[in-house]
N, C-alpha and C positions, 0 to 999 in steps of 0.2 A: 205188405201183402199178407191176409191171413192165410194159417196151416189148413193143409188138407187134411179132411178128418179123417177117421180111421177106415169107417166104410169105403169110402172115395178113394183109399190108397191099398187097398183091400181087393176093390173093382180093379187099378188100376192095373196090379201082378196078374190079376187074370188074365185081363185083357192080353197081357203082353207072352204070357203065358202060354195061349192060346194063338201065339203067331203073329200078334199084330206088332208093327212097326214100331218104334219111342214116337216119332211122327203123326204119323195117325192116331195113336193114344191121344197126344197130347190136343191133337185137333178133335178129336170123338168128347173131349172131357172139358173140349176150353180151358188150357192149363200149360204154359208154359213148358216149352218142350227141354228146358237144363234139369225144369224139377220133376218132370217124369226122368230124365236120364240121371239124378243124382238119387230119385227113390228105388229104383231099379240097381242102382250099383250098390243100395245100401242094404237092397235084398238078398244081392250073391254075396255080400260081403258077410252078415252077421242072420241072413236066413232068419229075420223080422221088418216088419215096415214100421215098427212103433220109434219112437226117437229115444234115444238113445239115454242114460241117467244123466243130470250134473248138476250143479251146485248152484250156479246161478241163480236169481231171481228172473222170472219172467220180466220182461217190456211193460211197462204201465204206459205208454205213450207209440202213436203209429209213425211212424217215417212223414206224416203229413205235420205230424204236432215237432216232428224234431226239426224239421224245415224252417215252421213258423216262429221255432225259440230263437233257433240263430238267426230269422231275420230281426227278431223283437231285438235283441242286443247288438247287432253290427247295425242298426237305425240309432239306437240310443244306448252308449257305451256306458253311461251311468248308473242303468237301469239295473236293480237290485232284484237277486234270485227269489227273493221272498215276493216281490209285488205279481210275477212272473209265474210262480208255482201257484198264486190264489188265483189267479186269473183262466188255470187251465184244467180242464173236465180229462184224465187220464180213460183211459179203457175202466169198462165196466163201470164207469159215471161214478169212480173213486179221483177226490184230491191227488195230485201230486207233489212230493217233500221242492222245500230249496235246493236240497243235495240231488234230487234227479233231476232239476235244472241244469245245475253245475258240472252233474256227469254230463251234460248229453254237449254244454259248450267245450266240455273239456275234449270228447270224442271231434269236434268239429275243429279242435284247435284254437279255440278261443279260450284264451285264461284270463282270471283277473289278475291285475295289476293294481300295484299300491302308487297314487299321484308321486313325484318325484315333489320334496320338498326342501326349499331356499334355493339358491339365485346358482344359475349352471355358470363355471367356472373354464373360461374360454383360454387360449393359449394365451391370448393378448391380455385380457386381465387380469393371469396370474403373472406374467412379467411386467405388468404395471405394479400391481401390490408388490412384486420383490424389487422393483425399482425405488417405489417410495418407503418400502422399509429401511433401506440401505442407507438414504437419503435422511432418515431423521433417527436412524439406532442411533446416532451420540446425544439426543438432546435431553439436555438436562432435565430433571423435577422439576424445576421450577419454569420451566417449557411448556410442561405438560397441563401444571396448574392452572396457567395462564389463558386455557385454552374452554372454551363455552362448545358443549358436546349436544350438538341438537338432533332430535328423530324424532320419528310419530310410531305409534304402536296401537295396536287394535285391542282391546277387554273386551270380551265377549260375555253376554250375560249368559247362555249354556257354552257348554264346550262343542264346537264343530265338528264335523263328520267327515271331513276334507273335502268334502263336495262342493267346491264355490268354481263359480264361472265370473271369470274378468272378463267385464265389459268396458272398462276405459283404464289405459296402465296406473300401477300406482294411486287408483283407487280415487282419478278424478283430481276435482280441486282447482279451484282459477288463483291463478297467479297476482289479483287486484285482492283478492280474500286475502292472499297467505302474506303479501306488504303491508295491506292494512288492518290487518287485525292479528297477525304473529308478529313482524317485524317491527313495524312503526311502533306501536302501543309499550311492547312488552320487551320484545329481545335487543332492541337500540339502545334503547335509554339503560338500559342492564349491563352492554358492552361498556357503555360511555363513564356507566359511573363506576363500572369494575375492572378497568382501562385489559380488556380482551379480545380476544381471537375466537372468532368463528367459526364452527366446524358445523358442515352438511354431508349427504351424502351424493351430492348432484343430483338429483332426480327432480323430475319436475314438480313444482313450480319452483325451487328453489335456486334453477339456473337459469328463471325464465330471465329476457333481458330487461324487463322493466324493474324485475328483482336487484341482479347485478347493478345494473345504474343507479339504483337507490342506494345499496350498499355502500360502493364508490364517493355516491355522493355525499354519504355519511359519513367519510374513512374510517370504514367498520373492516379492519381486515378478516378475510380469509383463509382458511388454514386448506391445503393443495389438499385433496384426497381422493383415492383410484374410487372408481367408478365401480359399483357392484359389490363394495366392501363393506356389509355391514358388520360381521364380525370381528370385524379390527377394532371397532369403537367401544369403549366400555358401558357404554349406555343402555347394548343389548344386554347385558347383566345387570344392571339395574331393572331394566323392565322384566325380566326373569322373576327376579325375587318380587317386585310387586306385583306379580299374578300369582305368584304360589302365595300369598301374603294376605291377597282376595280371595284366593279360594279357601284357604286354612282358618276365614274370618268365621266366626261364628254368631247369629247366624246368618247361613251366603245370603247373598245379592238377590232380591224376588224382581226386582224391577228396574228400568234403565235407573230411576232418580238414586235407589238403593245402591246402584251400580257406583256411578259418581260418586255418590257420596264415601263409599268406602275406597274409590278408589284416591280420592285428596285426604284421607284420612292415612291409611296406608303409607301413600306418596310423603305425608307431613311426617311420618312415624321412623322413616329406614335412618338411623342412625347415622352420623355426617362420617363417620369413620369407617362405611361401609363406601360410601361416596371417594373417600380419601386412598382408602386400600385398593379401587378401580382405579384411580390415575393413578397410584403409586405403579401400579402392573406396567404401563405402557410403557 
Protein backbone atom coordinates (compact mmCIF):
# COMPACT_ATOMS: atom_id res chain seq x y z
CA UNK A 1 0.00 0.00 0.00
CA UNK A 2 1.59 3.29 -0.80
CA UNK A 3 2.62 6.13 2.03
CA UNK A 4 0.39 8.92 2.88
CA UNK A 5 1.94 12.08 1.76
CA UNK A 6 2.82 14.65 3.71
CA UNK A 7 -0.09 16.99 2.91
CA UNK A 8 -2.75 14.10 3.62
CA UNK A 9 -1.02 13.40 7.05
CA UNK A 10 -0.77 17.05 7.65
CA UNK A 11 -4.92 17.21 6.94
CA UNK A 12 -5.13 14.34 8.97
CA UNK A 13 -3.65 15.92 12.78
CA UNK A 14 -6.06 18.58 11.84
CA UNK A 15 -8.68 16.90 11.44
CA UNK A 16 -8.21 15.03 14.63
CA UNK A 17 -7.14 18.01 16.23
CA UNK A 18 -10.14 19.56 15.72
CA UNK A 19 -12.38 16.75 17.56
CA UNK A 20 -12.97 14.37 15.06
CA UNK A 21 -12.99 10.74 15.93
CA UNK A 22 -9.67 8.19 14.41
CA UNK A 23 -13.04 6.63 12.86
CA UNK A 24 -14.43 9.19 11.01
CA UNK A 25 -10.98 10.42 9.93
CA UNK A 26 -10.30 7.40 8.59
CA UNK A 27 -13.78 7.25 6.79
CA UNK A 28 -13.70 11.25 5.71
CA UNK A 29 -10.01 10.34 4.03
CA UNK A 30 -10.65 6.61 2.74
CA UNK A 31 -7.75 5.32 4.80
CA UNK A 32 -7.44 2.62 6.97
CA UNK A 33 -8.45 3.32 10.36
CA UNK A 34 -4.77 1.42 12.30
CA UNK A 35 -2.93 3.99 10.10
CA UNK A 36 -4.64 7.05 11.03
CA UNK A 37 -4.31 5.46 14.86
CA UNK A 38 -0.55 4.67 14.34
CA UNK A 39 0.07 8.32 12.60
CA UNK A 40 -1.59 9.96 15.45
CA UNK A 41 0.43 7.92 18.16
CA UNK A 42 3.33 8.93 16.11
CA UNK A 43 2.32 12.59 16.50
CA UNK A 44 2.09 12.54 20.61
CA UNK A 45 4.94 10.47 20.55
CA UNK A 46 7.86 12.67 18.63
CA UNK A 47 5.28 15.93 17.81
CA UNK A 48 6.00 15.37 13.75
CA UNK A 49 4.06 13.23 11.06
CA UNK A 50 7.26 13.00 8.76
CA UNK A 51 8.85 9.34 9.22
CA UNK A 52 11.21 8.89 11.12
CA UNK A 53 15.40 8.56 9.69
CA UNK A 54 16.89 4.96 8.90
CA UNK A 55 19.29 3.25 7.03
CA UNK A 56 17.46 1.13 4.99
CA UNK A 57 17.00 1.14 1.43
CA UNK A 58 13.51 1.90 0.26
CA UNK A 59 11.24 -1.28 -1.48
CA UNK A 60 11.82 -1.48 -5.25
CA UNK A 61 9.04 -4.09 -5.44
CA UNK A 62 5.06 -3.78 -4.08
CA UNK A 63 3.65 -6.60 -1.88
CA UNK A 64 1.90 -7.56 -5.32
CA UNK A 65 5.44 -8.24 -7.19
CA UNK A 66 6.56 -10.03 -3.75
CA UNK A 67 3.43 -12.43 -3.96
CA UNK A 68 4.11 -13.19 -7.58
CA UNK A 69 8.14 -14.02 -6.87
CA UNK A 70 7.21 -16.60 -4.48
CA UNK A 71 4.54 -18.01 -6.65
CA UNK A 72 7.16 -17.96 -9.69
CA UNK A 73 9.67 -20.23 -7.44
CA UNK A 74 7.20 -22.68 -5.35
CA UNK A 75 5.65 -23.50 -9.29
CA UNK A 76 9.27 -24.05 -10.50
CA UNK A 77 11.99 -24.81 -7.63
CA UNK A 78 14.65 -24.70 -10.31
CA UNK A 79 14.05 -21.54 -11.42
CA UNK A 80 17.25 -19.14 -11.12
CA UNK A 81 17.02 -15.57 -9.37
CA UNK A 82 18.59 -14.00 -12.37
CA UNK A 83 15.92 -15.18 -15.04
CA UNK A 84 13.32 -13.82 -12.27
CA UNK A 85 14.89 -10.37 -11.57
CA UNK A 86 15.12 -9.70 -15.76
CA UNK A 87 11.62 -10.57 -16.10
CA UNK A 88 10.37 -7.89 -13.26
CA UNK A 89 9.70 -4.03 -13.91
CA UNK A 90 10.53 -2.87 -9.93
CA UNK A 91 8.82 0.73 -8.82
CA UNK A 92 9.62 3.71 -10.74
CA UNK A 93 9.97 1.22 -13.97
CA UNK A 94 13.66 0.44 -12.55
CA UNK A 95 15.22 -3.37 -13.03
CA UNK A 96 15.41 -5.29 -10.16
CA UNK A 97 19.12 -7.09 -8.89
CA UNK A 98 19.10 -11.23 -8.39
CA UNK A 99 19.80 -10.47 -4.65
CA UNK A 100 16.41 -8.64 -4.32
CA UNK A 101 14.98 -11.74 -5.49
CA UNK A 102 16.78 -13.82 -3.06
CA UNK A 103 15.94 -11.32 -0.22
CA UNK A 104 12.35 -11.16 -0.87
CA UNK A 105 12.40 -15.53 -0.99
CA UNK A 106 14.37 -15.44 1.75
CA UNK A 107 11.76 -13.12 3.81
CA UNK A 108 9.07 -15.80 2.68
CA UNK A 109 11.24 -18.63 3.88
CA UNK A 110 12.17 -20.04 1.00
CA UNK A 111 16.00 -20.83 0.59
CA UNK A 112 18.02 -22.26 -1.77
CA UNK A 113 19.35 -25.48 -1.43
CA UNK A 114 22.31 -27.35 -3.01
CA UNK A 115 20.78 -30.97 -4.92
CA UNK A 116 22.06 -33.73 -2.56
CA UNK A 117 24.62 -35.72 -4.40
CA UNK A 118 25.45 -39.83 -4.80
CA UNK A 119 23.21 -42.56 -3.60
CA UNK A 120 21.46 -42.00 0.14
CA UNK A 121 22.70 -44.59 2.47
CA UNK A 122 19.83 -46.47 4.21
CA UNK A 123 20.12 -48.53 7.49
CA UNK A 124 19.81 -51.63 5.47
CA UNK A 125 22.36 -50.81 3.07
CA UNK A 126 24.91 -49.91 5.23
CA UNK A 127 24.47 -53.32 7.08
CA UNK A 128 24.63 -55.07 3.92
CA UNK A 129 28.11 -53.30 2.94
CA UNK A 130 29.42 -54.07 6.56
CA UNK A 131 28.03 -57.58 6.20
CA UNK A 132 29.94 -58.06 2.79
CA UNK A 133 32.93 -56.43 4.01
CA UNK A 134 33.31 -58.84 6.86
CA UNK A 135 32.62 -61.53 4.55
CA UNK A 136 35.54 -60.97 2.00
CA UNK A 137 38.29 -58.63 4.48
CA UNK A 138 40.60 -61.97 4.28
CA UNK A 139 40.70 -62.47 0.76
CA UNK A 140 43.82 -62.62 -0.76
CA UNK A 141 45.60 -60.34 -3.86
CA UNK A 142 45.40 -62.69 -5.92
CA UNK A 143 41.35 -62.73 -5.28
CA UNK A 144 41.22 -59.61 -5.97
CA UNK A 145 43.14 -59.73 -9.23
CA UNK A 146 41.06 -62.30 -10.32
CA UNK A 147 38.30 -60.34 -10.37
CA UNK A 148 36.72 -58.00 -13.82
CA UNK A 149 35.52 -54.59 -12.21
CA UNK A 150 32.62 -53.39 -14.61
CA UNK A 151 30.59 -49.70 -14.45
CA UNK A 152 29.50 -47.12 -16.82
CA UNK A 153 30.35 -43.34 -16.21
CA UNK A 154 28.99 -40.22 -17.97
CA UNK A 155 31.98 -37.47 -19.74
CA UNK A 156 30.31 -34.59 -20.27
CA UNK A 157 31.38 -32.38 -22.99
CA UNK A 158 30.77 -29.01 -20.60
CA UNK A 159 30.68 -29.44 -17.09
CA UNK A 160 27.06 -29.57 -15.53
CA UNK A 161 25.21 -27.15 -13.40
CA UNK A 162 23.41 -30.04 -11.28
CA UNK A 163 20.42 -29.34 -12.76
CA UNK A 164 19.34 -32.66 -14.46
CA UNK A 165 15.85 -34.20 -14.05
CA UNK A 166 15.67 -38.25 -14.16
CA UNK A 167 13.17 -39.30 -16.31
CA UNK A 168 13.95 -43.21 -16.37
CA UNK A 169 16.28 -44.74 -13.25
CA UNK A 170 19.88 -45.23 -14.12
CA UNK A 171 19.56 -43.55 -17.11
CA UNK A 172 17.45 -46.09 -19.24
CA UNK A 173 18.95 -48.79 -21.32
CA UNK A 174 17.19 -52.33 -22.53
CA UNK A 175 18.48 -55.19 -21.26
CA UNK A 176 18.60 -57.09 -25.07
CA UNK A 177 21.34 -53.86 -25.86
CA UNK A 178 23.45 -54.41 -22.74
CA UNK A 179 23.65 -58.85 -23.54
CA UNK A 180 24.18 -58.13 -27.04
CA UNK A 181 26.34 -55.62 -27.44
CA UNK A 182 28.40 -55.38 -23.75
CA UNK A 183 28.11 -58.91 -22.69
CA UNK A 184 28.06 -61.25 -25.67
CA UNK A 185 30.75 -59.50 -27.97
CA UNK A 186 33.14 -58.07 -25.60
CA UNK A 187 32.94 -58.90 -21.59
CA UNK A 188 32.52 -63.06 -22.18
CA UNK A 189 34.88 -63.84 -24.42
CA UNK A 190 37.29 -61.54 -21.94
CA UNK A 191 36.22 -63.63 -18.74
CA UNK A 192 36.59 -66.83 -20.82
CA UNK A 193 39.92 -66.25 -22.01
CA UNK A 194 41.22 -64.44 -18.72
CA UNK A 195 39.59 -67.30 -16.68
CA UNK A 196 37.47 -64.41 -14.24
CA UNK A 197 34.89 -63.15 -12.06
CA UNK A 198 32.50 -60.70 -12.64
CA UNK A 199 31.78 -57.82 -10.77
CA UNK A 200 28.50 -55.21 -11.33
CA UNK A 201 26.71 -53.15 -9.38
CA UNK A 202 23.07 -54.78 -9.59
CA UNK A 203 21.40 -52.10 -11.30
CA UNK A 204 19.46 -52.47 -14.06
CA UNK A 205 19.82 -54.13 -16.87
CA UNK A 206 22.67 -55.82 -15.35
CA UNK A 207 20.19 -58.09 -13.10
CA UNK A 208 17.79 -58.08 -15.80
CA UNK A 209 16.83 -62.01 -15.99
CA UNK A 210 17.46 -62.47 -19.48
CA UNK A 211 20.97 -61.06 -18.43
CA UNK A 212 21.52 -63.48 -15.41
CA UNK A 213 20.42 -66.56 -17.58
CA UNK A 214 22.93 -65.69 -20.05
CA UNK A 215 25.60 -65.36 -17.58
CA UNK A 216 24.68 -68.76 -16.07
CA UNK A 217 24.50 -70.14 -19.16
CA UNK A 218 28.01 -69.10 -19.82
CA UNK A 219 29.54 -70.15 -16.34
CA UNK A 220 30.55 -66.58 -16.10
CA UNK A 221 30.78 -66.22 -12.37
CA UNK A 222 29.54 -63.50 -10.37
CA UNK A 223 31.26 -61.74 -7.63
CA UNK A 224 28.14 -60.91 -4.55
CA UNK A 225 28.04 -57.17 -4.20
CA UNK A 226 25.60 -54.83 -1.89
CA UNK A 227 23.33 -52.86 -3.68
CA UNK A 228 24.08 -48.91 -3.82
CA UNK A 229 27.86 -49.48 -3.41
CA UNK A 230 29.65 -47.76 -5.74
CA UNK A 231 32.26 -46.44 -3.80
CA UNK A 232 33.54 -49.74 -2.63
CA UNK A 233 34.72 -50.41 -6.30
CA UNK A 234 37.97 -49.17 -7.46
CA UNK A 235 36.79 -48.38 -10.78
CA UNK A 236 35.15 -45.06 -9.36
CA UNK A 237 38.90 -43.98 -9.22
CA UNK A 238 39.79 -44.93 -12.30
CA UNK A 239 37.05 -42.89 -13.82
CA UNK A 240 38.20 -39.99 -11.63
CA UNK A 241 41.46 -39.72 -12.98
CA UNK A 242 40.16 -40.17 -16.54
CA UNK A 243 38.00 -37.03 -16.37
CA UNK A 244 40.65 -34.77 -14.70
CA UNK A 245 42.92 -36.30 -17.56
CA UNK A 246 40.23 -34.98 -20.20
CA UNK A 247 40.01 -32.02 -18.81
CA UNK A 248 43.80 -31.21 -18.24
CA UNK A 249 44.07 -32.30 -22.18
CA UNK A 250 45.06 -29.61 -24.15
CA UNK A 251 43.32 -28.56 -26.19
CA UNK A 252 39.74 -29.66 -24.35
CA UNK A 253 37.16 -31.52 -26.26
CA UNK A 254 35.12 -28.95 -28.79
CA UNK A 255 32.71 -31.65 -29.86
CA UNK A 256 31.19 -35.21 -28.98
CA UNK A 257 33.61 -36.87 -31.79
CA UNK A 258 36.77 -34.74 -29.88
CA UNK A 259 35.19 -36.11 -26.82
CA UNK A 260 35.67 -39.86 -27.69
CA UNK A 261 38.34 -39.46 -29.16
CA UNK A 262 40.32 -38.16 -26.14
CA UNK A 263 38.46 -40.09 -24.08
CA UNK A 264 40.11 -43.87 -25.66
CA UNK A 265 43.14 -41.95 -25.91
CA UNK A 266 43.23 -40.95 -22.17
CA UNK A 267 41.57 -44.49 -21.18
CA UNK A 268 44.86 -46.16 -23.54
CA UNK A 269 47.38 -43.82 -21.62
CA UNK A 270 46.63 -44.38 -17.53
CA UNK A 271 49.41 -46.51 -16.69
CA UNK A 272 48.78 -50.43 -15.79
CA UNK A 273 50.38 -49.58 -12.35
CA UNK A 274 47.88 -47.21 -11.60
CA UNK A 275 45.26 -50.13 -12.49
CA UNK A 276 47.37 -52.40 -10.04
CA UNK A 277 47.76 -49.95 -7.11
CA UNK A 278 43.39 -49.84 -7.29
CA UNK A 279 43.14 -53.52 -6.65
CA UNK A 280 46.19 -53.74 -4.63
CA UNK A 281 43.79 -51.15 -2.19
CA UNK A 282 40.97 -53.51 -1.77
Amino acid sequence: MPQMSQVLRERTIGMLTAGMTTRAVACELNVHFFTISRLQKRFREFGSTSNRPHNRRPRVTTPAQDLHIQHLHLQDCLRPATRTAAATIGLHNQRISSQTVRNHLREAHLHARRPHRGLKLTAVRRRNQLEWEHAHIRWRLALWRGVLFTDKSWFLLYMADDIVVDRVAHGGGGVMGYRDEILRPTVVPFIHDHHLMLQHDNARPRVARICTQYLEAENIPVLAWPAYSPDMSPIEHVWDALDRRIRQRVPVPANIQQLRTAIEEKWTNIPQATINNLINSM
